[in-house]
C-alpha positions in Angstrom: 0.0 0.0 0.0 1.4 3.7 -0.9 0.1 6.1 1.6 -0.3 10.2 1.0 3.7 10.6 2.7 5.0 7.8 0.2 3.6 9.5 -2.7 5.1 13.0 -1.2 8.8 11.3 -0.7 8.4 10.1 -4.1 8.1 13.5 -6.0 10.5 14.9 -3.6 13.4 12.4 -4.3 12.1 12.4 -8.2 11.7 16.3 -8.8 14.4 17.5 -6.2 11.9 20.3 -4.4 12.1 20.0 -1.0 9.8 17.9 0.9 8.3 20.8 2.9 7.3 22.1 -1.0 6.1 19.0 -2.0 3.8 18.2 0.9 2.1 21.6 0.2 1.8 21.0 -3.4 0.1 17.8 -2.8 -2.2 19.0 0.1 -3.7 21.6 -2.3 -4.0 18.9 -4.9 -6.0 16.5 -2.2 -7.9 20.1 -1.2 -9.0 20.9 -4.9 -9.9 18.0 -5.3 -12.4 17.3 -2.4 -13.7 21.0 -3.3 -14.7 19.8 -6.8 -16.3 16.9 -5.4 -18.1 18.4 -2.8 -19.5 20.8 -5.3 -20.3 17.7 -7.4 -17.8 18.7 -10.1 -16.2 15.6 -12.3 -12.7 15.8 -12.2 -10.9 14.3 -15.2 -7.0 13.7 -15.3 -6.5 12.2 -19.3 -4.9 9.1 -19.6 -4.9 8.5 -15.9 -8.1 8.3 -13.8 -11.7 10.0 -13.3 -13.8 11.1 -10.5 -17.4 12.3 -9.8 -20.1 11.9 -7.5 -23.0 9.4 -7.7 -25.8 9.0 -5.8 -26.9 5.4 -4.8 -30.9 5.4 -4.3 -32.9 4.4 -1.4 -33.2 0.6 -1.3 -34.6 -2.3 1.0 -32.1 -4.5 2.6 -32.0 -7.4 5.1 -30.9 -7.8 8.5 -29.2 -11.7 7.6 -29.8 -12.1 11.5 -33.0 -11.3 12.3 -34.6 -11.3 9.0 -36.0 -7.8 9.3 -36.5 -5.5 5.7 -34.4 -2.3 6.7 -34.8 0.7 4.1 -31.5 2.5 3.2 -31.4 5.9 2.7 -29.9 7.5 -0.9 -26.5 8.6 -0.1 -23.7 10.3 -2.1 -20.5 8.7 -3.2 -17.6 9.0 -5.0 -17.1 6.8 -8.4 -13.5 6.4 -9.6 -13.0 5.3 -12.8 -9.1 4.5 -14.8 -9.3 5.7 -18.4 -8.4 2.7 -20.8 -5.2 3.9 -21.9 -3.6 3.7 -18.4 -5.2 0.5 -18.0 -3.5 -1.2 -20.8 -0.4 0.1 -19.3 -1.1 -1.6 -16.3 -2.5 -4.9 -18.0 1.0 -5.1 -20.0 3.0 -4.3 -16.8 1.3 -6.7 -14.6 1.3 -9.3 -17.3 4.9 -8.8 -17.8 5.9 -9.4 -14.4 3.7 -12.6 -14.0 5.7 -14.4 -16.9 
């Protein structure tokens, strides 16, 4: 697993800024991108990865234990989705590796 600090140590060793630069660069990225989302905005990076809000609709579900029909409220959530040419990057790397 790569965690936020990973990905900031990364650019740092990989760009040379200093890590105190890069942590702020990446903050406002994570920050602009919440900020889209929370005002519903799709946020496209091409050739990468894409992001908007869905809404799941109210449904019925069961409690397995007891049986009972419980309604679920509609709720908001974020939808990520890889665009196809990074994912045929990722096919032919993981492939590769796996021979």
């Amino acid at each position: 697993m790569t965690t936020k600090q990973d990905l900031i140590k990364q650019i740092h060793y990989r760009l040379g800024h200093s890590e105190a630069k890069t942590k702020e660069s990446v903050d406002e990225i994570c920050k602009f991108m919440a900020s889209s989302l929370q005002k519903h905005e799709r946020i496209e990076i091409r050739g990468f990865f894409s992001f908007a809000i869905r809404n799941r609709k109210t449904g019925r579900v069961r409690n397995p234990k007891t049986g009972e029909i419980l309604v679920k409220g509609a709720k908001d959530y974020v939808h990520g989705k890889q665009s196809k040419s990074w994912m045929r990057e990722m096919n032919g790397i993981v492939s590769a590796k796996s021979k």
